[in-house]
C-alpha positions as CSV (number, residue, x, y, z in Angstrom):
1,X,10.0,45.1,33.2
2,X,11.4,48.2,35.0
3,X,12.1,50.3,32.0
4,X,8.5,50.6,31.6
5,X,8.1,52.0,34.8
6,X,10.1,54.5,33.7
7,X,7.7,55.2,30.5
8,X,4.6,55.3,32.6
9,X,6.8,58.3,33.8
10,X,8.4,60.1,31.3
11,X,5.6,59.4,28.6
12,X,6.5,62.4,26.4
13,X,10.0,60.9,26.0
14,X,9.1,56.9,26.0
15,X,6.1,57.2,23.7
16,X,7.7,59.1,20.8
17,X,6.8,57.6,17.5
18,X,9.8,55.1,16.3
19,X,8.4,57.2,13.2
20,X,6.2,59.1,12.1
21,X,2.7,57.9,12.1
22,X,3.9,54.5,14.1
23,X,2.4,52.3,16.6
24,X,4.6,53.6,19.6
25,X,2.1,54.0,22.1
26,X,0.6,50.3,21.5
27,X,4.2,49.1,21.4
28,X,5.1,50.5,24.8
29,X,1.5,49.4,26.1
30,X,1.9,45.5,24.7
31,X,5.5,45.4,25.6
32,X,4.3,46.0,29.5
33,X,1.4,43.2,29.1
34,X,4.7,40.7,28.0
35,X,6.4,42.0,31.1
36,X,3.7,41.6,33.5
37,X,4.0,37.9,34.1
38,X,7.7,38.6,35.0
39,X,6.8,41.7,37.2
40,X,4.2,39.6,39.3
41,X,7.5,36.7,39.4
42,X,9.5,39.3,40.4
43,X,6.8,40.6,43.2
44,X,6.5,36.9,44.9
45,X,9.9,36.7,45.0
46,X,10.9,39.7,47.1
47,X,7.6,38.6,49.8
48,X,9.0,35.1,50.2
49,X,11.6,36.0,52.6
50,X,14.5,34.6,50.5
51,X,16.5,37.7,51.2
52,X,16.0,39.2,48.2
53,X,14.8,42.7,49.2
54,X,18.6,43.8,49.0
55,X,17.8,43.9,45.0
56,X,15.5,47.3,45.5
57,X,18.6,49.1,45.8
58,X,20.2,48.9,42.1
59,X,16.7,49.0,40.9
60,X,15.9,52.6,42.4
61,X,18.7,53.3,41.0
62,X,18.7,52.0,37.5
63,X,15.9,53.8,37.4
64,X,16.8,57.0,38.4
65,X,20.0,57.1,36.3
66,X,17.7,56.0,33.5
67,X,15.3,59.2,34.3
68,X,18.8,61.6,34.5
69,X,20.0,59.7,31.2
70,X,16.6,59.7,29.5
71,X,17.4,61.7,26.2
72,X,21.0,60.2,25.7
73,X,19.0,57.0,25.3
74,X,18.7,56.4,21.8
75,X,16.2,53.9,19.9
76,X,17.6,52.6,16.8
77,X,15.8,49.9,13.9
78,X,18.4,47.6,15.2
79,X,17.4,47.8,18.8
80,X,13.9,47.8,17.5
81,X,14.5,44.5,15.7
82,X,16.7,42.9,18.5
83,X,14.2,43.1,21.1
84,X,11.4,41.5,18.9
85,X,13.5,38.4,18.1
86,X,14.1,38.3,21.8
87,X,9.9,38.6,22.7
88,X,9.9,35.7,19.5
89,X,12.1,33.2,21.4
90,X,10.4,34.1,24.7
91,X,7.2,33.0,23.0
92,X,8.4,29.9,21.5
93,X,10.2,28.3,24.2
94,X,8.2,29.9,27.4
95,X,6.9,26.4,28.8
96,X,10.5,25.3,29.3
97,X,12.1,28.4,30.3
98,X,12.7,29.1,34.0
99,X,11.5,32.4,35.1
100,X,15.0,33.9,35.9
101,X,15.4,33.2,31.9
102,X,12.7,34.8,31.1
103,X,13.1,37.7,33.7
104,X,16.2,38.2,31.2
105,X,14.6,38.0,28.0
106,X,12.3,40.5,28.8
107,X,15.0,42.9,30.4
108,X,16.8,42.2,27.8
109,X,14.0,43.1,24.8
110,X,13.4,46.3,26.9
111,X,17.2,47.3,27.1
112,X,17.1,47.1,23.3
113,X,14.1,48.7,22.5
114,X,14.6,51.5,24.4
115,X,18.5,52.0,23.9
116,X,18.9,51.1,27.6
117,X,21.8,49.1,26.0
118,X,23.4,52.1,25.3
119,X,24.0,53.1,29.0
120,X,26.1,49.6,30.6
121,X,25.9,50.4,34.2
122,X,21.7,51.4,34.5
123,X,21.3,47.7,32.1
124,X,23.8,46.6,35.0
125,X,21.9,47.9,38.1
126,X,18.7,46.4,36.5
127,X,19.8,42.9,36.2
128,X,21.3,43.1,39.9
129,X,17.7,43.7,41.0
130,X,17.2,40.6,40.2
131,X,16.7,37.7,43.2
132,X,19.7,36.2,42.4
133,X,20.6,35.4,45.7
134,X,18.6,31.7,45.7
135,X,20.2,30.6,42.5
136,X,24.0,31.9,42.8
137,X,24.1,30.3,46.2
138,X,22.4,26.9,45.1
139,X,24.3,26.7,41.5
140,X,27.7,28.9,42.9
141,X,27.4,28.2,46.5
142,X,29.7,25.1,46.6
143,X,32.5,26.0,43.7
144,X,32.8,29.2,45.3
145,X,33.7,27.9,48.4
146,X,36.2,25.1,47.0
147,X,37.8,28.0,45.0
148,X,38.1,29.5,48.5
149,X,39.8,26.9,50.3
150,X,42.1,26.1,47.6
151,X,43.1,29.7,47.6
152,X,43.5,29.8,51.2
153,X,45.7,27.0,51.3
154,X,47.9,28.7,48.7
155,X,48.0,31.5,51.1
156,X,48.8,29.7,54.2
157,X,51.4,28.1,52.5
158,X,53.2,31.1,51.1
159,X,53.2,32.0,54.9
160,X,55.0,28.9,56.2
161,X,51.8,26.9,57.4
162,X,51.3,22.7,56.6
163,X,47.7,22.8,55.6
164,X,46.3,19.9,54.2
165,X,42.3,20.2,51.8
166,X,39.5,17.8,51.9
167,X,37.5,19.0,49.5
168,X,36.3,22.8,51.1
169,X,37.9,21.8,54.3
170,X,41.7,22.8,55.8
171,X,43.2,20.4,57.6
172,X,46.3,21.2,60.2
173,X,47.6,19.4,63.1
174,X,44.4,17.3,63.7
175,X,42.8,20.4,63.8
176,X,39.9,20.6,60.9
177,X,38.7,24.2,59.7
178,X,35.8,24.2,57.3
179,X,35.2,26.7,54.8
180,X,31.0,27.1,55.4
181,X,28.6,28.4,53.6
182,X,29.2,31.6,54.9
183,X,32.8,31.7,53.5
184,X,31.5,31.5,49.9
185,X,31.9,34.7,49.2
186,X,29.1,35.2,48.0
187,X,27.9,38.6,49.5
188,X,31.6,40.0,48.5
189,X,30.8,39.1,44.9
190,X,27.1,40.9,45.4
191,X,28.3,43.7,46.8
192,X,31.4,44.1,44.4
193,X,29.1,43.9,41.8
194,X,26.7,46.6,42.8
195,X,29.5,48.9,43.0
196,X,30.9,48.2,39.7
197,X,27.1,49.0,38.1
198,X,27.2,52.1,40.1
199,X,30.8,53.6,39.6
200,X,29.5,52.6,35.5
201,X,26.2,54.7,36.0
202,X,27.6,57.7,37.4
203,X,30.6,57.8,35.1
204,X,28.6,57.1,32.1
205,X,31.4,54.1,31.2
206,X,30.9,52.3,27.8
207,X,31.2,48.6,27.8
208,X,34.5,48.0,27.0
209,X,35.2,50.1,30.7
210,X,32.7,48.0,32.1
211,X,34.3,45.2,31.4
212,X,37.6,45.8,32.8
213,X,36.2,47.5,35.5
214,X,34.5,43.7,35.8
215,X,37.2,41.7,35.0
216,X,39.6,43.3,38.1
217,X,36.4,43.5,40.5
218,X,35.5,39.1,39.8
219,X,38.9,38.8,40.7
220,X,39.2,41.4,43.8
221,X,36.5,39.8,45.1
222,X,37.7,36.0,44.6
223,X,41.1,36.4,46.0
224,X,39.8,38.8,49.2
225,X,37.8,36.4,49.9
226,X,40.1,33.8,50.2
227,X,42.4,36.0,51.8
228,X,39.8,36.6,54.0
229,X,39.3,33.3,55.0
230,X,42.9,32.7,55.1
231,X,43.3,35.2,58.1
232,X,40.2,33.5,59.9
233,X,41.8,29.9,59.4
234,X,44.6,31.2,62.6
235,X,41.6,31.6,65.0
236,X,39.9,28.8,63.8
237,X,42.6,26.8,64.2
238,X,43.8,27.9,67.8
239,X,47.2,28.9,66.2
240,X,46.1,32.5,67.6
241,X,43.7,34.2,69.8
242,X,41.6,36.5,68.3
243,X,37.8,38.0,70.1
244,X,35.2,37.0,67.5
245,X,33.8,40.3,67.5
246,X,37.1,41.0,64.9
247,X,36.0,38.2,62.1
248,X,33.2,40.2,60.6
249,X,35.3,43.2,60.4
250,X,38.6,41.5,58.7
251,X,35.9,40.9,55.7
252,X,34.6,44.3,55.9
253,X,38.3,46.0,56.2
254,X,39.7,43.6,52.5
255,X,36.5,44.3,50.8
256,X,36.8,48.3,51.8
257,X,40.2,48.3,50.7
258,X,39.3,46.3,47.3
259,X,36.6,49.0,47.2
260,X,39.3,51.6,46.3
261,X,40.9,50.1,43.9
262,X,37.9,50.0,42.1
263,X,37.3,53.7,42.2
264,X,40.5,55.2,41.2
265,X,40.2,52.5,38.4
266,X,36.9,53.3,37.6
267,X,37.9,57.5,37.3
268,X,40.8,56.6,35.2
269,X,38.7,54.6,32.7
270,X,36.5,57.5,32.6
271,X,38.9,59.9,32.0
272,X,40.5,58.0,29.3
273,X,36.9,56.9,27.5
274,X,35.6,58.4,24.6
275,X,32.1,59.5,24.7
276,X,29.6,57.2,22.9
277,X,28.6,58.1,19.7
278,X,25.0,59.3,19.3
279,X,23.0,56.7,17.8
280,X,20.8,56.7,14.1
281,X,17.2,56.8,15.0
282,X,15.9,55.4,11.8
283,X,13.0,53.6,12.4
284,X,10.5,51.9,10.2
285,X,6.7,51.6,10.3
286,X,6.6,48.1,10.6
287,X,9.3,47.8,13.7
288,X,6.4,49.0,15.8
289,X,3.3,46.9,14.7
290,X,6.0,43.8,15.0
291,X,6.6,44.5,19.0
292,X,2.8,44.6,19.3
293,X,2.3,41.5,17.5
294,X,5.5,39.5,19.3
295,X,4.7,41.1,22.5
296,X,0.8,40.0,22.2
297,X,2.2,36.4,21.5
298,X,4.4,36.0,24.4
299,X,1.3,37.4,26.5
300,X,-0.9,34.6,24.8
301,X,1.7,31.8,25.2
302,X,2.0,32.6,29.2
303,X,-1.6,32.8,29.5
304,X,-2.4,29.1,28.4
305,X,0.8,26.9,29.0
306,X,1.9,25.3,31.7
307,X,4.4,22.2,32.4
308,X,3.5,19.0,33.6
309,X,6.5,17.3,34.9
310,X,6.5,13.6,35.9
311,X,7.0,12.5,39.2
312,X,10.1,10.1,39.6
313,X,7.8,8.0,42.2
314,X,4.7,8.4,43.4
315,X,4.8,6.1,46.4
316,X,8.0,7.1,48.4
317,X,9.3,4.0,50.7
318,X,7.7,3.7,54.0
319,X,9.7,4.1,57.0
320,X,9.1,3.1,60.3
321,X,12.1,4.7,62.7
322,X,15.2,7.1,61.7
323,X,18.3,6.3,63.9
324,X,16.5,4.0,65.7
325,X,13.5,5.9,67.0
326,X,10.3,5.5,65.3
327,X,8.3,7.3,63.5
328,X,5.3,8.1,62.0
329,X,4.4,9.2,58.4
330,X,1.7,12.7,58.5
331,X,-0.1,13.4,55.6
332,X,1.2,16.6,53.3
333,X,-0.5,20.0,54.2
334,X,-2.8,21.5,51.4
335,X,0.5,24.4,50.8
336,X,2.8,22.1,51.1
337,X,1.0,19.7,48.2
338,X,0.7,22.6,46.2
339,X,4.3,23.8,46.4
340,X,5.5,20.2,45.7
341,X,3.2,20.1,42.6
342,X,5.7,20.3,40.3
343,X,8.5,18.7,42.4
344,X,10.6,15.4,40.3
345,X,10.3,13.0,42.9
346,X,8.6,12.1,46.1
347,X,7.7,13.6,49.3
348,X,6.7,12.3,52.6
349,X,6.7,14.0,56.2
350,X,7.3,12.3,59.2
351,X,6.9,13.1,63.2
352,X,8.6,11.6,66.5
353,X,8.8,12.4,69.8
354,X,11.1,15.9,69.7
355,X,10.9,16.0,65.7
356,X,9.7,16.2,62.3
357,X,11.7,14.8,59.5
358,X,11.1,15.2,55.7
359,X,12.3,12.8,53.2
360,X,12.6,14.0,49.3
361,X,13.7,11.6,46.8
362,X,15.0,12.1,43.4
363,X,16.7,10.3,40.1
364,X,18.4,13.3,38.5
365,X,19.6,16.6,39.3
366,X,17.2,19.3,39.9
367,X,17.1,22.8,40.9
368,X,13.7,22.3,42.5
369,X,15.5,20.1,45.2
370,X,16.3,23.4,47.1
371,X,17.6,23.9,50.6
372,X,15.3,23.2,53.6
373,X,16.3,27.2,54.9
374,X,14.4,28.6,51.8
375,X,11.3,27.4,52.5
376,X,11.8,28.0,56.0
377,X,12.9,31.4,55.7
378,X,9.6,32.2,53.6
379,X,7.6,31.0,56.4
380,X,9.1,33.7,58.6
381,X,12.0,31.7,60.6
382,X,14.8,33.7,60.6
383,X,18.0,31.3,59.9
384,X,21.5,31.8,62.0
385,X,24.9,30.9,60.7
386,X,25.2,27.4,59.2
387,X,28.1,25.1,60.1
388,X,29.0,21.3,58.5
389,X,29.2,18.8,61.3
390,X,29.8,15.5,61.5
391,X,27.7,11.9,62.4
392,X,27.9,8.9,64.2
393,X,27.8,7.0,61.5
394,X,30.5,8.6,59.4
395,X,28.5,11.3,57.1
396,X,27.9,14.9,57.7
397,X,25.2,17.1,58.2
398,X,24.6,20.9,57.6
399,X,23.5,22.5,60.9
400,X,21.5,26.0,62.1
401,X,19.6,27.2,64.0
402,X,16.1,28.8,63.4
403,X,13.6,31.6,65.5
404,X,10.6,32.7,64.9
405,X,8.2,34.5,68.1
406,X,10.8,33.4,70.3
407,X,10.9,29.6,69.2
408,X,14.1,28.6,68.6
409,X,14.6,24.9,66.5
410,X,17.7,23.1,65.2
411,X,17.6,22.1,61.7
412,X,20.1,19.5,60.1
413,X,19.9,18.3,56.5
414,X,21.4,16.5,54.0
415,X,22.2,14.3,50.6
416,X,22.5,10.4,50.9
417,X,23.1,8.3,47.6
418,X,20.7,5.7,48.4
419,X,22.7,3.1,46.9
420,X,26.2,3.4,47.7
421,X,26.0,5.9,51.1
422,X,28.0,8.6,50.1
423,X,26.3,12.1,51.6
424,X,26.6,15.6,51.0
425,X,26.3,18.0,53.7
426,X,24.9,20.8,51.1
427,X,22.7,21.1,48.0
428,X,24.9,22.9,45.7
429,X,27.7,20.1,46.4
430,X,25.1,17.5,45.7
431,X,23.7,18.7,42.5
432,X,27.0,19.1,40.8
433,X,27.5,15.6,41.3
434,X,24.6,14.6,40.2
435,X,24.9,17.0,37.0
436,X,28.1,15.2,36.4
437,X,27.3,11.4,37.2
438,X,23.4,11.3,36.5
439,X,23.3,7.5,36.3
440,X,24.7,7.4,40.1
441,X,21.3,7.7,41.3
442,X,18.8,8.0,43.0
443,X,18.9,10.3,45.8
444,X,17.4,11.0,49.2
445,X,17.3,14.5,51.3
446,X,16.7,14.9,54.7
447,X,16.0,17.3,56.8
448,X,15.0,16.6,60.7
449,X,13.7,19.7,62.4
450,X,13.7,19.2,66.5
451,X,12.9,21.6,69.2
């Protein structure tokens, strides 16, 4: 997708025949017809206030160290063929391929194409322009947080501190500390990685760099996390007194610190890398007119197919009170039938006096049973910092708060197991269960919004 951005740019270096006499111009012009579907994806996604705007900054700059790179960017027969069995298995499989999947493809046909592979930290920066932030937290959320607390307890024990773990939560003295959402780590791991693909852009690091470089940033970014959270556990825990103004900038004084490593590292690969040996352009005739035909194919497949998926239940149970206060079900809005289309279950709405409560039911795992705060956030609430707390009757719910003009509205939600009770207070830890044990089933999310 972004690559040809850069050809509309620099056509007198993009549109080169692959040989003489080929089909280069068509080729770049039917490769960015097969990327538009994923450009117009990618477009949605940054106006549906997910939070995904951060992922303008590595594209900017992937594409201005692929416009200061341009002639060290080499197009080889191999590349040529590489990308056109990639555009082949887009076509074939497009109906069942998420979009992030085929967000990749199509990066990843471009990258080989036009040699982009070549240069590991802009094909870096590019992918972490992706919105990524939905899915990691959703799929990574919840092991990233248990990773967390089990590394914090290995911290606070080196220290001489009884901590006991209930799953991501650290127990001492009756006192309960719970490693939330926003302890996943997740925004270290982001960050950490935009730095690698940056330090491997400007130093012009070959893979086998980049993948050291990786390797030690994954794991300075896992264990200052948890040491992060270690420190924060104290506080939490009343063991010492500490303002909370100082929390936010214990995480940004272990990542800075982890930051530095990663730069004399990154210099010292650099220095000790060979340069990459210049590729052999020897394309063929054929390489050409087979992009245009592949790319032509996945622009014909996208146009016409569409997936039908069955509902688990039409007719969701009617209830008549939650926690004893009755209720009333409302019929679905015309955008919210539309954006539960394609949802694997059912759907109903309800209202009460003081709040609206919405009740999803499912049989399987499924990414499309997302968290409540996504489709919130792209109405235009802005969501505050989200805390597990427990219930009267023994479960626990996820908690925040949400504004929007000045309206502020509490928000809990969470996972029941219909059958045998057993709740989870977050999606990601739900649908790792449910991957696991997918005869457990079925499911039920709620969410009760109140004023």
């Amino acid at each position: 997708m972004y690559p040809t951005l850069i050809s509309i740019r620099s056509a007198s270096h993009w549109t080169r025949p692959l040989c003489k006499g080929g089909y280069a111009r068509p080729a770049a012009l039917a490769l960015f017809l097969a990327a538009l579907p994923v450009m117009r994806w990618y477009a949605l996604r940054l106006q549906d206030g997910g939070g995904e705007l951060a992922g303008l900054v590595p594209l900017v700059a992937g594409i201005w160290f692929a416009l200061r790179d341009r002639t060290e960017l080499e197009r080889t027969a191999r590349g040529a063929w590489v990308g056109i069995s990639l555009l082949l298995i887009q076509a074939a499989a497009y109906p069942f391929l998420p979009a992030m999947i085929r967000a990749m493809l199509i990066l990843g046909t471009l990258a080989s194409v036009f040699g982009i592979w070549r240069k590991p930290g802009i094909l870096c920066l590019i992918v972490l322009a992706l919105p990524w932030t939905a899915s990691l937290d959703f799929f990574l959320g919840y092991p990233l947080r248990m990773l967390t607390s089990i590394n914090a307890r290995f911290f606070l024990e080196t220290v001489g501190v009884d901590v006991a773990r209930e799953g991501v939560r650290l127990l001492h003295d009756g006192d309960v500390v719970g490693v939330d959402p926003a302890c996943s780590g997740m925004n270290m791991l982001w960050s950490t990685g935009l730095l690698v693909a940056l330090l491997a852009a400007v130093l012009s690091l070959r893979w086998r760099s980049l993948i050291v470089l990786g390797a030690v940033a994954l794991a300075i970014a896992l264990v200052g996390n948890s040491l992060r959270a270690a420190i924060l556990f104290f506080p939490e825990a009343g063991l010492v007194n500490m303002p909370h103004l100082l929390h936010p900038g214990i995480g940004i004084g272990i990542a800075g610190g982890g930051f530095l490593v990663l730069i004399k590292l990154a210099r010292w690969l650099s220095a000790k890398g060979a340069p990459a040996p210049a590729g052999v352009p020897t394309h063929r005739p054929t390489a050409d007119l087979c992009i245009v035909i592949a790319s032509l194919l996945v622009v014909f497949v996208s146009s016409f197919s569409k997936i039908v998926i069955q509902r688990t239940s039409e007719t969701p149970p009617l209830l008549t009170n939650f926690q004893g206060i009755p209720v009333t079900r409302i019929p679905l809005t015309t955008a919210e039938e539309k954006f539960y289309e394609e949802f694997p279950g059912s759907i109903a709405v309800y209202e009460a006096d003081g709040f609206k409560l919405i009740v999803r039911q499912v049989s399987r795992a499924t990414r499309k049973l997302h968290p409540a705060s996504h489709c919130l956030r792209a109405e235009g609430f802005r969501i505050g910092e989200k805390t597990v707390e427990g219930s009267e009757d023994g479960g626990r719910w996820l908690s925040y708060m949400i504004v929007r003009d000045g309206e502020r509205f509490q928000v809990r939600e969470r996972i029941t197991n219909t059958a045998s009770q057993e709740c989870w207070p977050e999606i990601s830890a739900w649908y790792w269960h449910a991957f696991l044990h997918p005869g457990k089933g079925p499911w039920e999310a709620v969410t009760v919004i109140s004023g």
